[in-house]
py3Dmol code that shows the C-alpha trace and the ligand (Angstrom):
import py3Dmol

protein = """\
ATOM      1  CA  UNK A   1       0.000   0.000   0.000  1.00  0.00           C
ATOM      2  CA  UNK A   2       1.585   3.314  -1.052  1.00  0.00           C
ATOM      3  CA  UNK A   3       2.479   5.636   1.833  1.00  0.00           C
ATOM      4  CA  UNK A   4       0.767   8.944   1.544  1.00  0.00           C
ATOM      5  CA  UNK A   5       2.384  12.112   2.666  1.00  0.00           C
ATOM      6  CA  UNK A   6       0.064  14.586   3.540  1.00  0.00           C
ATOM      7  CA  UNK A   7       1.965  17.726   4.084  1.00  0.00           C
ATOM      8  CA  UNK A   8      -0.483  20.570   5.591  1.00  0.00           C
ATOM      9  CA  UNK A   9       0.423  23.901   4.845  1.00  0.00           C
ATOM     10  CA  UNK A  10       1.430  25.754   8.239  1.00  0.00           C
ATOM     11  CA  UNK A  11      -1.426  27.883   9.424  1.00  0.00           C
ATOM     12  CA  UNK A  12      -0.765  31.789   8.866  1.00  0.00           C
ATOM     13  CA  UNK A  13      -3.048  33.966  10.632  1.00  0.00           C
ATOM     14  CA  UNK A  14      -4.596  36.239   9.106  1.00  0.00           C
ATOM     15  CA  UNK A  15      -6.506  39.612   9.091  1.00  0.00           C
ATOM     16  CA  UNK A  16      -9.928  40.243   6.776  1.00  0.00           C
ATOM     17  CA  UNK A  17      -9.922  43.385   4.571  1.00  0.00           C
ATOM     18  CA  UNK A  18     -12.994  44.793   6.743  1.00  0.00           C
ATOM     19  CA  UNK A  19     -11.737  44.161   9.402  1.00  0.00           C
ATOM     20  CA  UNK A  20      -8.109  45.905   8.597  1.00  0.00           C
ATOM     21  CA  UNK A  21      -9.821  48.933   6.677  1.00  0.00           C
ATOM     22  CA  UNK A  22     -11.764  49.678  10.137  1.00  0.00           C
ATOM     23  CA  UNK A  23      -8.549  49.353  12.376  1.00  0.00           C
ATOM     24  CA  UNK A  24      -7.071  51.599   9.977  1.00  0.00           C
ATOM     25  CA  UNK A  25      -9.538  54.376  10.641  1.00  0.00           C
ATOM     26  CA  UNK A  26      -7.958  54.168  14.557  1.00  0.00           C
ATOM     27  CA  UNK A  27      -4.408  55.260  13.159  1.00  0.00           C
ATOM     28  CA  UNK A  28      -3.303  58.256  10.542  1.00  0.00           C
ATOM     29  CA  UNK A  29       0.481  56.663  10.953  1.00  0.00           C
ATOM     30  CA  UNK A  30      -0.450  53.002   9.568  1.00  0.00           C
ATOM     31  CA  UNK A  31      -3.304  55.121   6.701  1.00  0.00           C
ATOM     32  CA  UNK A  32       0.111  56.514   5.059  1.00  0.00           C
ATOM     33  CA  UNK A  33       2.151  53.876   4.846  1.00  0.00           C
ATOM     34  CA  UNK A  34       3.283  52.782   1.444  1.00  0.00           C
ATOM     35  CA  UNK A  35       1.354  49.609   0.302  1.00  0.00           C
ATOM     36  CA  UNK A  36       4.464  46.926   0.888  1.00  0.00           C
ATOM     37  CA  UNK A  37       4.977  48.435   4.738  1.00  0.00           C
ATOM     38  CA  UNK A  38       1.446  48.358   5.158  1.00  0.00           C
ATOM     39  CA  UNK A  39       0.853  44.907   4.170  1.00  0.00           C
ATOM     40  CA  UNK A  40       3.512  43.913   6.646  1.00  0.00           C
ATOM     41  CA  UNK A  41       1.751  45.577   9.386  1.00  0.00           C
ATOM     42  CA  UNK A  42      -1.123  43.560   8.414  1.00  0.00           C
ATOM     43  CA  UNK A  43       0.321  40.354   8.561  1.00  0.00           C
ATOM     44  CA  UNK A  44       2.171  41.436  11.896  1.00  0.00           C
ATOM     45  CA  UNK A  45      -0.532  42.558  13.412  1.00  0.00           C
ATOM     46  CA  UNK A  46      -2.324  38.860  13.016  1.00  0.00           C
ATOM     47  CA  UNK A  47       0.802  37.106  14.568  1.00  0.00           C
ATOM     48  CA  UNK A  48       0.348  39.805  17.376  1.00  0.00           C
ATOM     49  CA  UNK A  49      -3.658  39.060  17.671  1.00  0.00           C
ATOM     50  CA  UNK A  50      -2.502  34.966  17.552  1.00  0.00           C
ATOM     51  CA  UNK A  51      -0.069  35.316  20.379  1.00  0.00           C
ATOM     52  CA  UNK A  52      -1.611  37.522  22.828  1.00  0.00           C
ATOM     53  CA  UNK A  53      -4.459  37.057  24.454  1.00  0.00           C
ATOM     54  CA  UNK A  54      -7.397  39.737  24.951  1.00  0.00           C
ATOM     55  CA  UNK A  55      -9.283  40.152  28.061  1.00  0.00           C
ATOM     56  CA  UNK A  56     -12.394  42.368  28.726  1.00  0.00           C
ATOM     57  CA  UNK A  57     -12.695  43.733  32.203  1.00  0.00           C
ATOM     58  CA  UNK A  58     -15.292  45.617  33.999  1.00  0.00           C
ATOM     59  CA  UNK A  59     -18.025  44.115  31.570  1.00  0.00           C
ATOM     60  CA  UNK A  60     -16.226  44.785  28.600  1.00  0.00           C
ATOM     61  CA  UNK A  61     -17.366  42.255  25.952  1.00  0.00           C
ATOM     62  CA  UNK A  62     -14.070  42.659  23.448  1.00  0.00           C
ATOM     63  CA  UNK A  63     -15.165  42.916  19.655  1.00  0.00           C
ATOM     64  CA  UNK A  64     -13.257  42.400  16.267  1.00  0.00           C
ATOM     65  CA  UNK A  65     -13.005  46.052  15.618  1.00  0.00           C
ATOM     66  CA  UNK A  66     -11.314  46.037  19.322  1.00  0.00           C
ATOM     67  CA  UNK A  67      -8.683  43.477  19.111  1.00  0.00           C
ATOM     68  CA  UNK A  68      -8.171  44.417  15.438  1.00  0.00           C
ATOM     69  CA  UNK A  69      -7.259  48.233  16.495  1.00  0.00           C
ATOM     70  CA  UNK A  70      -5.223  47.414  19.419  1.00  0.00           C
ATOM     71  CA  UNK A  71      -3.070  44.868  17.418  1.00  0.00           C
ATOM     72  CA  UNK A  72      -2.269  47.346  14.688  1.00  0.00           C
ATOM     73  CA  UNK A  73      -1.417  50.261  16.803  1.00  0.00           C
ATOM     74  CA  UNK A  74       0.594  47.937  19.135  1.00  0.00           C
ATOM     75  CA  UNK A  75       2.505  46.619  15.885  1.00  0.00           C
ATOM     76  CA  UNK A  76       3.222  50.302  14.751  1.00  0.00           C
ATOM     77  CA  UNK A  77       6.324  50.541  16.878  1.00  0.00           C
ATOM     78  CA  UNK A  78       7.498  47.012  15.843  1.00  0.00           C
ATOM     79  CA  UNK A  79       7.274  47.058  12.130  1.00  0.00           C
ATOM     80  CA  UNK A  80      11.206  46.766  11.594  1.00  0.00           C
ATOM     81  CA  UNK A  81      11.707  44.827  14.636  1.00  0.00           C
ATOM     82  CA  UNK A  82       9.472  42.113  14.812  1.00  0.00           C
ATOM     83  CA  UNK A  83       7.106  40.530  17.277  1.00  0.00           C
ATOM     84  CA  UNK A  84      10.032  39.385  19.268  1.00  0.00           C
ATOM     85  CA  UNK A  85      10.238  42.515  20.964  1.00  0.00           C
ATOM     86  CA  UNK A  86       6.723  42.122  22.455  1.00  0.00           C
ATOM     87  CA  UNK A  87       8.538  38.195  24.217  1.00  0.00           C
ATOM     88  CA  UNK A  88       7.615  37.766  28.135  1.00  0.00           C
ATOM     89  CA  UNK A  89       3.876  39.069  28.322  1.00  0.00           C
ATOM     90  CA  UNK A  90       0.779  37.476  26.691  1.00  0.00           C
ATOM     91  CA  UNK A  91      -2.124  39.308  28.076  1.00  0.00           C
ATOM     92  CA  UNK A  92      -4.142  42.713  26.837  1.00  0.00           C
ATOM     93  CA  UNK A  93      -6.668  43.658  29.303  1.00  0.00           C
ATOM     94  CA  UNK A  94      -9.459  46.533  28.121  1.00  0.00           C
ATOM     95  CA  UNK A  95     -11.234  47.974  30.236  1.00  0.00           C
ATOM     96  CA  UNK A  96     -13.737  50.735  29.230  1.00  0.00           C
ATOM     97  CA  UNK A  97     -12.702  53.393  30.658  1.00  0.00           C
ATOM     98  CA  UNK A  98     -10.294  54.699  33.183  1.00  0.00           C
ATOM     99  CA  UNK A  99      -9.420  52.336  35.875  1.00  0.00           C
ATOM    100  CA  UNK A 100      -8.327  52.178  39.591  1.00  0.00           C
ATOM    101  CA  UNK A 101      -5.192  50.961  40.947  1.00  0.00           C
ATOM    102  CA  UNK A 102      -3.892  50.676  44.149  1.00  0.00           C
ATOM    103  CA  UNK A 103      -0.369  51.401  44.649  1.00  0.00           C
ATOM    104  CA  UNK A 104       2.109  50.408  47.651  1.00  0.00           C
ATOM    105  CA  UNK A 105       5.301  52.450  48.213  1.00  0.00           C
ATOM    106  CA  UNK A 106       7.700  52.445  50.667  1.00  0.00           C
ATOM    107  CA  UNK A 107       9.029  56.034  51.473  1.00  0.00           C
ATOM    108  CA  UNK A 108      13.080  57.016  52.476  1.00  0.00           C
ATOM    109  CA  UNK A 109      12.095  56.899  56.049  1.00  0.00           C
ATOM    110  CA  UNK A 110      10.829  53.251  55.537  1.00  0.00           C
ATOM    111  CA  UNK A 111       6.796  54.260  55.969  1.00  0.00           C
ATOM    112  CA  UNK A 112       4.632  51.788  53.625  1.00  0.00           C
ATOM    113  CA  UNK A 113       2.115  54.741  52.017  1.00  0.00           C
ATOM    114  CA  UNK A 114      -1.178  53.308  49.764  1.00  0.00           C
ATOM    115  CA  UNK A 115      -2.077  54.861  46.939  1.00  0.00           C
ATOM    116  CA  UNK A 116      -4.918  54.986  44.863  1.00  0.00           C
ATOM    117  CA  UNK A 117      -4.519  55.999  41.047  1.00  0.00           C
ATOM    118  CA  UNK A 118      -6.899  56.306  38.543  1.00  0.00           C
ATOM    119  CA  UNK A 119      -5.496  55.288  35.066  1.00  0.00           C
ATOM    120  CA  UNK A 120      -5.773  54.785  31.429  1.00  0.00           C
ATOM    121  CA  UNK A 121      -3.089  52.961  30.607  1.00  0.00           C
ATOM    122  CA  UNK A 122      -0.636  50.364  31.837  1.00  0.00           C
ATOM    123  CA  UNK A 123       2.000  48.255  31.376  1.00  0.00           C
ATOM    124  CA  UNK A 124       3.678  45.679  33.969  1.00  0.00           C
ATOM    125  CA  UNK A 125       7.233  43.742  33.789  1.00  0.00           C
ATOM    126  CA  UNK A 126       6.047  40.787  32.648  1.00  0.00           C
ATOM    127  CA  UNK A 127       2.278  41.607  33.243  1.00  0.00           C
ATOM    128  CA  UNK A 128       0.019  42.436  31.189  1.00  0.00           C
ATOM    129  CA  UNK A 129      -0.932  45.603  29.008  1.00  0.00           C
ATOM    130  CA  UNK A 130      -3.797  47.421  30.317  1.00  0.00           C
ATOM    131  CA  UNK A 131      -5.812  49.298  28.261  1.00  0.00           C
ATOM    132  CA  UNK A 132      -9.113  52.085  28.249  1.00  0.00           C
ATOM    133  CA  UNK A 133     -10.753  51.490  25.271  1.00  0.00           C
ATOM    134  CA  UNK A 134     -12.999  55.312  25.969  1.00  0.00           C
ATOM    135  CA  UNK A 135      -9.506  56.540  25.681  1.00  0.00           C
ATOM    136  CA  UNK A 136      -8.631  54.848  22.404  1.00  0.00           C
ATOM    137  CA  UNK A 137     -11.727  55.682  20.930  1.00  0.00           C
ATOM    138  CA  UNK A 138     -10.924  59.396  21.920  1.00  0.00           C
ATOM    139  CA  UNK A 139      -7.742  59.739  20.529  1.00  0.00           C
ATOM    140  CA  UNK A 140      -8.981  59.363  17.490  1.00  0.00           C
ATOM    141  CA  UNK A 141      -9.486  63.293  17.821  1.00  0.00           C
ATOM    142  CA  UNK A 142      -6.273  63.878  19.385  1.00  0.00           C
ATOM    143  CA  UNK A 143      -3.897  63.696  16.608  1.00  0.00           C
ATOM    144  CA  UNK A 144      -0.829  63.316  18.904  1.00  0.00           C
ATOM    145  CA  UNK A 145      -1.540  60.770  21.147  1.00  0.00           C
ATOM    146  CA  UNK A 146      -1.628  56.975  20.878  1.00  0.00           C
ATOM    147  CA  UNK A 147      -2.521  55.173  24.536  1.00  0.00           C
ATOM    148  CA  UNK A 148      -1.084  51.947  23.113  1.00  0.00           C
ATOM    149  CA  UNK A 149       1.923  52.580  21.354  1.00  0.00           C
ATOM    150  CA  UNK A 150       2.574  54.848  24.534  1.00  0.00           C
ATOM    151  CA  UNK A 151       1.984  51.373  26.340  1.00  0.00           C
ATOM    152  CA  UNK A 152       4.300  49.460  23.698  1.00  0.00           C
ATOM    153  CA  UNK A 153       7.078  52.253  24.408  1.00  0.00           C
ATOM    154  CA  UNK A 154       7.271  50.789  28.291  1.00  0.00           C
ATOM    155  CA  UNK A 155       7.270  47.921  27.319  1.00  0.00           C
ATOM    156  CA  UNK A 156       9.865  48.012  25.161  1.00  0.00           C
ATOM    157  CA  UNK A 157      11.477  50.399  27.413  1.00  0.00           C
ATOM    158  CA  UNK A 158      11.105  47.344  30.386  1.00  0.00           C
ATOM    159  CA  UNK A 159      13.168  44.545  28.039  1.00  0.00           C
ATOM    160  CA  UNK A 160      16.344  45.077  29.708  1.00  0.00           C
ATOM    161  CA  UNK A 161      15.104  46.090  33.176  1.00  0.00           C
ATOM    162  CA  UNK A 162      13.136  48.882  35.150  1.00  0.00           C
ATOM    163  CA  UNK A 163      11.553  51.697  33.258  1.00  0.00           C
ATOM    164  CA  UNK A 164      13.992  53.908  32.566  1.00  0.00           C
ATOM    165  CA  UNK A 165      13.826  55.469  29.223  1.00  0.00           C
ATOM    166  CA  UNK A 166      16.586  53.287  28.180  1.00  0.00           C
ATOM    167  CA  UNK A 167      15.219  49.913  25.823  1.00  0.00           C
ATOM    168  CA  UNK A 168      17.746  47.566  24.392  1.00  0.00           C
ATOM    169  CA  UNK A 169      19.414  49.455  21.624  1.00  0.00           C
ATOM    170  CA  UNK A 170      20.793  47.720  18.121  1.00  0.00           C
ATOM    171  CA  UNK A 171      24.518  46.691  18.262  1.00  0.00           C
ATOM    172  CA  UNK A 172      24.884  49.807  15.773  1.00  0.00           C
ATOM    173  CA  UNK A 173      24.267  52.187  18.714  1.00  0.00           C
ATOM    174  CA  UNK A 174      26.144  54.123  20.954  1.00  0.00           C
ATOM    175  CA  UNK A 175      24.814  53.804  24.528  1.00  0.00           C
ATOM    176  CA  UNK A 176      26.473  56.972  25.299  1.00  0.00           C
ATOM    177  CA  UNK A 177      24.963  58.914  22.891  1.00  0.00           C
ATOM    178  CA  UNK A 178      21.830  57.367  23.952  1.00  0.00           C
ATOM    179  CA  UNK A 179      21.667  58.866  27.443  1.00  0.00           C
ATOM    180  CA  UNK A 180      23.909  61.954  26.757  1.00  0.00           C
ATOM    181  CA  UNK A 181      21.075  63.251  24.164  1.00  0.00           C
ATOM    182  CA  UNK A 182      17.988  62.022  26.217  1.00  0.00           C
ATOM    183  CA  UNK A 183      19.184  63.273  29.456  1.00  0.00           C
ATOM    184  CA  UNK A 184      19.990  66.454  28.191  1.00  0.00           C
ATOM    185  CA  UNK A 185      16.779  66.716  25.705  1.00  0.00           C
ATOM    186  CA  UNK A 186      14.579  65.747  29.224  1.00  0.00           C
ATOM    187  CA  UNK A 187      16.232  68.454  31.663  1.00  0.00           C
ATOM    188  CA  UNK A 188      15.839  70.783  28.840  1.00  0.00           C
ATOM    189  CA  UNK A 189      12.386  69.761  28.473  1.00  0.00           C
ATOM    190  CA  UNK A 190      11.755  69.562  32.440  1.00  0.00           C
ATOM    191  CA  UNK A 191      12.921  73.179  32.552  1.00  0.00           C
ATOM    192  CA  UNK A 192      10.229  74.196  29.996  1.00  0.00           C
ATOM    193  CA  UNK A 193       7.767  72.795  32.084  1.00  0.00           C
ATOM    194  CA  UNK A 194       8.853  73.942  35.354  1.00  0.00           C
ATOM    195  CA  UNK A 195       8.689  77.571  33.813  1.00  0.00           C
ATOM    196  CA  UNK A 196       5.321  77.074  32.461  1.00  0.00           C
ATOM    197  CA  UNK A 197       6.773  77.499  28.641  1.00  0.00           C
ATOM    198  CA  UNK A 198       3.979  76.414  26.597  1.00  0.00           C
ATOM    199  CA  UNK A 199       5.146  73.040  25.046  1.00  0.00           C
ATOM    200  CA  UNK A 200       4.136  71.312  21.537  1.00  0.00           C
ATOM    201  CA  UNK A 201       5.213  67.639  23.772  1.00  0.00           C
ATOM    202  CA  UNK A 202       2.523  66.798  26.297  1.00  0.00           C
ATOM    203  CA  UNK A 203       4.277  68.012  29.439  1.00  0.00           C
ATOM    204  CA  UNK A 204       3.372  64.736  30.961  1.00  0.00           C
ATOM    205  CA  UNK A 205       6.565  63.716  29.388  1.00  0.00           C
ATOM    206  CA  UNK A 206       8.195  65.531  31.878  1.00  0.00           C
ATOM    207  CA  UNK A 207       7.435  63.165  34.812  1.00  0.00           C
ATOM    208  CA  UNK A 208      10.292  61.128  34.287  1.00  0.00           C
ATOM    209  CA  UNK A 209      12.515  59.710  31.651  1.00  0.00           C
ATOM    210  CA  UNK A 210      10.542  56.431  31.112  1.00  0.00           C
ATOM    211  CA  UNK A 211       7.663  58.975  30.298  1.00  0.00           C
ATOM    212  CA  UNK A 212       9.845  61.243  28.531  1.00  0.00           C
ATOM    213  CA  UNK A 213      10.852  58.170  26.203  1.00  0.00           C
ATOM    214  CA  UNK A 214       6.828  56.690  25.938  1.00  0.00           C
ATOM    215  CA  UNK A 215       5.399  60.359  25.496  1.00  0.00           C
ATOM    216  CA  UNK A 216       8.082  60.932  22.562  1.00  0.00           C
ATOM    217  CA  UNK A 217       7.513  57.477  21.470  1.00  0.00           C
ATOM    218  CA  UNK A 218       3.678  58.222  20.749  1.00  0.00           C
ATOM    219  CA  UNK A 219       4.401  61.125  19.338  1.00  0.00           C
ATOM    220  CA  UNK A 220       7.058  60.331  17.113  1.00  0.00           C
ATOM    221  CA  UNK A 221       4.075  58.378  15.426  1.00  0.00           C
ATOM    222  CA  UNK A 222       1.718  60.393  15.616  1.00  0.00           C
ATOM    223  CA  UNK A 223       3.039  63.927  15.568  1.00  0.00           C
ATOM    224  CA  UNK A 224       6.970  63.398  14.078  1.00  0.00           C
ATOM    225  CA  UNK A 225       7.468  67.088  13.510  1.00  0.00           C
ATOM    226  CA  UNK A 226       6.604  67.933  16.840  1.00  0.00           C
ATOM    227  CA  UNK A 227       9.813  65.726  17.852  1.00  0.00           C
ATOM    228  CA  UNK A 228      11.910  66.066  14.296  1.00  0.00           C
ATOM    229  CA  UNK A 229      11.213  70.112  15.235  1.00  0.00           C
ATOM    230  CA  UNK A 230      11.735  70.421  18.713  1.00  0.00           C
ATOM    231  CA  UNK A 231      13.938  67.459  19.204  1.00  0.00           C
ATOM    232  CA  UNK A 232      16.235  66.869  16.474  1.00  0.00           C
ATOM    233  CA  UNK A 233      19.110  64.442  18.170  1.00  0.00           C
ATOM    234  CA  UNK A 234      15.947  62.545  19.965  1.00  0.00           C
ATOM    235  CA  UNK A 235      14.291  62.380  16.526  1.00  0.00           C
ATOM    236  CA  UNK A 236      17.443  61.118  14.988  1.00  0.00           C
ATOM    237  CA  UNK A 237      17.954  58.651  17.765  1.00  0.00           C
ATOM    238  CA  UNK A 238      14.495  57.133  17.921  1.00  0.00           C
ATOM    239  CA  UNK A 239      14.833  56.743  13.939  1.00  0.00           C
ATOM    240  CA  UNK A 240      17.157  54.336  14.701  1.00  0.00           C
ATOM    241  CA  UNK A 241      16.074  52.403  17.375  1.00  0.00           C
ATOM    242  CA  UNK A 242      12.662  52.082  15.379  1.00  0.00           C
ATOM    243  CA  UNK A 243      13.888  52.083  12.411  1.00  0.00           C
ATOM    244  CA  UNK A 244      11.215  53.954  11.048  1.00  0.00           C
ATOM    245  CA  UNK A 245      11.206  57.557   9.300  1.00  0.00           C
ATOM    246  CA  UNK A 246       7.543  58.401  10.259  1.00  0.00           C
ATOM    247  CA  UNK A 247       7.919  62.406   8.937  1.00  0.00           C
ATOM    248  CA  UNK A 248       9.207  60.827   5.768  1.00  0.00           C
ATOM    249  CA  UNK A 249       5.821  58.826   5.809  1.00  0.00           C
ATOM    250  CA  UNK A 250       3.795  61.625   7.039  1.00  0.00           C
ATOM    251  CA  UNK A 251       5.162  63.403   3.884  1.00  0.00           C
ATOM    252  CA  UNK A 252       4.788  61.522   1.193  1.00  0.00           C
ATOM    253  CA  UNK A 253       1.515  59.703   2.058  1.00  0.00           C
ATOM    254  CA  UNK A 254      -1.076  59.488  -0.035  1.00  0.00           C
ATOM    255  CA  UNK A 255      -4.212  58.752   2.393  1.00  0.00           C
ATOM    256  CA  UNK A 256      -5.539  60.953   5.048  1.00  0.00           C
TER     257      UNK A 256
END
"""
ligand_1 = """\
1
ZN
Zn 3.387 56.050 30.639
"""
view = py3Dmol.view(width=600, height=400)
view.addModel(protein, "pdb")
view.setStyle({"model": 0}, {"cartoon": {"style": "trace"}})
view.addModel(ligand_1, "xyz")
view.setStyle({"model": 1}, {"stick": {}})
view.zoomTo()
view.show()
């Protein structure tokens, strides 16, 4: 009896053209990319939506047009680097709006304070990404900000430790450089905001410098003149890291 070989072809997720063309309307960046980046993102975005896992809380029943948006925004950041990059957490949690988290700190004088925060976004070592999906839906009118690529900036930023502003750079990059033209382009930046200089960032960026990098991060997608303009070096480095030219994009694209 003659053997038979069956050989299946692998299974490749994949993402249907409704479904893309409405998580498109959730992002001007991935609208103007040419067609061959843009198909990428696609295909991307269904590995991401295959290896993470989507949870609704507070009621939330998660949709399509949910997952679908999340996945491509969260993929923005990763186009040249690959879903690799997103290793070590598996969970997306939405809630529907803001949500309520309870912090613990310990202060210098060793007192254990508790905290309560209200939030929109967040992202844990390890843990998962937590999401409002009122605030994604909003931003849709805010041209500069992004809630999860702000999210995807910590976690990249968390890849080689705490949230610092600092994620693994490419073997091509100077570490020094790095930090000498962040730290200089966040004091700068901190000073602005301590002096009540109107700024084109969101002066939330001035927190810290793992804000400074996520805040930049979302803009630099959203906005890249505002960081090209007012933060050439920063722009320059970040080109790099992503390796993505978003003004270039922003540019020359043909949708709107
Ligand atoms: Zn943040």
């Amino acid at each position: 009896m003659p053997l038979k070989f069956l050989r299946q072809r692998a299974r490749r997720p994949s993402l249907g053209t409704a479904v893309w063309s409405r998580a498109l309307a959730h992002c001007a960046y991935a609208r103007r990319l040419p067609p061959a980046d843009s198909r990428r993102l696609r295909e991307l975005a269904a590995l991401f939506l295959d290896a993470k896992s989507f949870d609704g809380a507070a009621g939330l029943r998660i949709t399509t047009e949910m997952r679908a948006a999340i996945a491509l925004k969260a993929c923005v950041p990763i186009l040249n680097l690959g879903l690799d990059y997103y290793a070590g957490w598996k969970d997306v949690v939405v809630y529907p709006g803001d949500f309520r988290v309870n912090d613990e700190y310990m202060d210098n004088a060793g007192v254990v304070h508790q905290d309560t925060r209200d939030l929109c976004g967040q992202s844990l070592t390890q843990g998962p990404m937590v999401l409002s999906w009122q605030t994604i839906e909003e931003e849709d009118f805010m041209p500069d900000r992004d809630l999860v690529m702000h999210e995807c900036a910590h976690k990249l930023d968390i890849l080689n430790g705490d949230a610092n502003g600092f994620p693994p750079l490419h073997a091509s990059m100077s570490v020094d450089h790095w930090a000498r033209i962040f730290n200089a382009a966040f004091e700068r930046f901190g000073a602005a905001v301590e002096e009540e200089t109107e700024t084109a960032l969101d002066p939330y960026a001035a927190t810290d410098p793992a804000e400074f990098f996520a805040v930049l991060s979302e803009t630099f997608f959203t906005q890249p003149t505002i960081v090209r303009d007012d933060f050439p070096a920063v722009y320059a480095e970040l080109s790099r890291f992503y390796r993505q030219d978003p003004s270039t994009v922003f540019a020359g694209g043909a949708a709107s």
